[in-house]
C-alpha positions as CSV (number, residue, x, y, z in Angstrom):
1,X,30.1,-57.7,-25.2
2,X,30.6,-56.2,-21.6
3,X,34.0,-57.2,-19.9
4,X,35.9,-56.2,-16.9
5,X,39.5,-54.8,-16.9
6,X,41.9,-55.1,-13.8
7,X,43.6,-51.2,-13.1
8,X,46.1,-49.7,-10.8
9,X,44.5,-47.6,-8.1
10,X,46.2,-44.5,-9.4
11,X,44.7,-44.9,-12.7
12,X,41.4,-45.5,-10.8
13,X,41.9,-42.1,-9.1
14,X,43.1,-40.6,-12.6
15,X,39.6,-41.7,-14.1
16,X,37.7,-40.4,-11.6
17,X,39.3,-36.8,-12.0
18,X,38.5,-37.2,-15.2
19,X,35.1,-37.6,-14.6
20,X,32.5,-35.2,-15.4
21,X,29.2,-35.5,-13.5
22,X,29.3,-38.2,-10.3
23,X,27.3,-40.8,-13.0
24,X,29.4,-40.5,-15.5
25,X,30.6,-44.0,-16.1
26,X,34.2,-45.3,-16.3
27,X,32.9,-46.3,-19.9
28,X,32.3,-43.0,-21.0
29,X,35.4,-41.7,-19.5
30,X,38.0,-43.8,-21.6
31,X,35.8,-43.1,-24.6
32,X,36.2,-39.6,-24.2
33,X,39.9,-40.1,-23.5
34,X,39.9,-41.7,-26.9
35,X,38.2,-39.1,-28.6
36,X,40.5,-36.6,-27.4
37,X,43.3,-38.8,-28.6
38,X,42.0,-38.9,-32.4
39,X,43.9,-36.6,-35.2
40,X,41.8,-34.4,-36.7
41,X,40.7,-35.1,-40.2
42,X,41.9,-32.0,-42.9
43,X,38.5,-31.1,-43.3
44,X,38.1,-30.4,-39.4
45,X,41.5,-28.4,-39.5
46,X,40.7,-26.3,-42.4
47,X,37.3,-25.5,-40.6
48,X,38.6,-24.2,-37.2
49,X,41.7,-22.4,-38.7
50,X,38.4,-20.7,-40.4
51,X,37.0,-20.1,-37.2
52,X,40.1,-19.1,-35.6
53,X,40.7,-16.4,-38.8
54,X,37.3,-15.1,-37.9
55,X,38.1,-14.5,-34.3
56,X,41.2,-12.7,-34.9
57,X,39.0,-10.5,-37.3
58,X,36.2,-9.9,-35.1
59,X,33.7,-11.9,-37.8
60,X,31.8,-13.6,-35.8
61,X,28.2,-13.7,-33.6
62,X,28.2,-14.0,-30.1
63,X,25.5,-16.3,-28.6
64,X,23.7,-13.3,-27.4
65,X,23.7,-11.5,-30.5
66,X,22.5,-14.3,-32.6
67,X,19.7,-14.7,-30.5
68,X,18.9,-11.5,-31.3
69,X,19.1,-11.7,-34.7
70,X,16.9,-14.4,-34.7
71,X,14.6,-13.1,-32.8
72,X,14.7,-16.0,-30.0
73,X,14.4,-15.9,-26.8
74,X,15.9,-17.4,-23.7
């Protein structure tokens, strides 16, 4: 169900420097606000203390070389 919600013109202004492309919809910028606002499940934090661990080691594939080693191209 669609609705409308009353906000302060500085909160309009905050929402639209929030925005990420001109079309991007008020919708999709409190959703994404949200998002960000969500705690990480343990699974999820385990995963990029992983990826973080393989950083600091050097572990990893750059885009570039992945694409390499796949033998795909641009």
């Amino acid at each position: 169900m669609a609705t409308t919600i009353q906000v302060s013109g500085e909160l309009l202004l905050a929402l639209k420097q929030r925005k990420q492309y001109d079309k991007e919809s008020y919708e999709e910028v409190i959703w994404n606000m949200v998002e960000d606002g969500l705690e990480l499940n343990e699974t999820t934090k385990k995963q990029v203390e992983q990826s973080r661990k393989e950083i600091r080691s050097g572990t990893f594939y750059t885009h570039e070389q992945l694409k390499k080693k796949l033998k795909l191209r641009d």
